[in-house]
C-alpha positions as a printed NumPy array, in Angstrom:
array([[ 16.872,  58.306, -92.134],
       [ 17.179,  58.623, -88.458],
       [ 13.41 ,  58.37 , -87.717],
       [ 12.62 ,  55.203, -88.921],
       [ 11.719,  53.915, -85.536],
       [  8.867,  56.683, -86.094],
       [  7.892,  55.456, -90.074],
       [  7.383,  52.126, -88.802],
       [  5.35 ,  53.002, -85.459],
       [  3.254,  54.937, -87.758],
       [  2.681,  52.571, -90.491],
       [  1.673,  49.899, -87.564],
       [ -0.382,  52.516, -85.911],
       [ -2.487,  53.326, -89.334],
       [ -3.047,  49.625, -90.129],
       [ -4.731,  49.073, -86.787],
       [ -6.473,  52.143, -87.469],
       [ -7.792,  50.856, -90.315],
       [ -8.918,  47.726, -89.223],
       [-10.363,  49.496, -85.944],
       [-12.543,  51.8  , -88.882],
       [-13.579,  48.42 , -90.824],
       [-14.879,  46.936, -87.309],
       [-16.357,  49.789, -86.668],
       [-18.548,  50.353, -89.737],
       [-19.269,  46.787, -89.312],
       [-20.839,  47.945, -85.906],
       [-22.642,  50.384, -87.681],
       [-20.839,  53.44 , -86.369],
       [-20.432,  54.965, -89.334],
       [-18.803,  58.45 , -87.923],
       [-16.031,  56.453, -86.067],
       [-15.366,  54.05 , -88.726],
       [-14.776,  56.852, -91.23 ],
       [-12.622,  58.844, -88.858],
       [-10.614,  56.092, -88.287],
       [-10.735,  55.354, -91.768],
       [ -9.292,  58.201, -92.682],
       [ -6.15 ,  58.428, -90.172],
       [ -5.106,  55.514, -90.766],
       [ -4.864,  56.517, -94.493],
       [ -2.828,  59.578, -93.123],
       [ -0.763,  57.327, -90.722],
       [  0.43 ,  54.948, -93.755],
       [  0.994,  57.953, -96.131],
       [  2.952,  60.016, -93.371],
       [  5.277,  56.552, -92.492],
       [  6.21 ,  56.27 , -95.982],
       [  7.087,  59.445, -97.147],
       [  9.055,  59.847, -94.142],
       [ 11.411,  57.286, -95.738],
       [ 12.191,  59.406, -98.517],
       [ 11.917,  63.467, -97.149],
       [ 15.464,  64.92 , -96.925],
       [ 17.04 ,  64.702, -93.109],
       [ 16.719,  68.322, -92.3  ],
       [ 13.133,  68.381, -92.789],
       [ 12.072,  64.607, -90.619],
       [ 10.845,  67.068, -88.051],
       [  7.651,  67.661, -90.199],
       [  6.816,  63.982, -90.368],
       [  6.957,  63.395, -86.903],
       [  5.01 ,  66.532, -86.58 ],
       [  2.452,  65.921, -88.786],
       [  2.176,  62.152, -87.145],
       [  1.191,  64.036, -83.206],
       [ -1.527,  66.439, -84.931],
       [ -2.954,  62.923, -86.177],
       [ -2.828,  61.592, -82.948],
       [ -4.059,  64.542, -81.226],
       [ -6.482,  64.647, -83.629],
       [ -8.088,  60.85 , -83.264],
       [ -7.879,  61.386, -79.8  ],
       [-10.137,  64.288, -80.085],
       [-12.293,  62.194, -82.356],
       [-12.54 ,  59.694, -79.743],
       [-13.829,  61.706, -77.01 ],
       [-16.382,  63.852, -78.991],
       [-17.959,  60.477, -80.387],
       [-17.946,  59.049, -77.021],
       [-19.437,  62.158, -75.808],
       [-22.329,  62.242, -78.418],
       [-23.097,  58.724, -78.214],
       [-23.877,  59.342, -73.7  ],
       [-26.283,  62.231, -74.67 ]])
């Protein structure tokens, strides 16, 4: 229970991921919106179980939460790189 400062970040983090994805399908940029789509899914699920894994193995959630922001960082620079060429 000692990372809930990290659950909650990454609950907040997926829901504006999510509504980043919805804008951007509105926009018509389908591959971002569906990226963004989809870690924001992974945000919310990795917040909440993170409230109920056992305390010696937290280190995975927060883990698994920086390789999704890696990740949609990545995401962000290859679609910004496609869209210049």
């Amino acid at each position: 229970m000692n990372n809930i400062f990290y659950n909650i970040i990454s609950i907040v983090i997926g829901i504006i991921l999510i509504v980043f994805g919805i804008i951007e399908l509105i926009r018509h940029n389908k591959s971002m919106g569906i990226i963004s789509l989809i870690h924001g899914i992974l945000f919310i699920g990795f917040g909440t179980y993170g409230f109920f894994v056992p305390k010696e193995y937290e280190f995975i959630t927060v883990l698994s939460m920086l390789a999704l922001a890696v990740t949609m960082i990545f995401a962000l620079l290859l679609t910004k790189t496609i869209k210049k060429s």
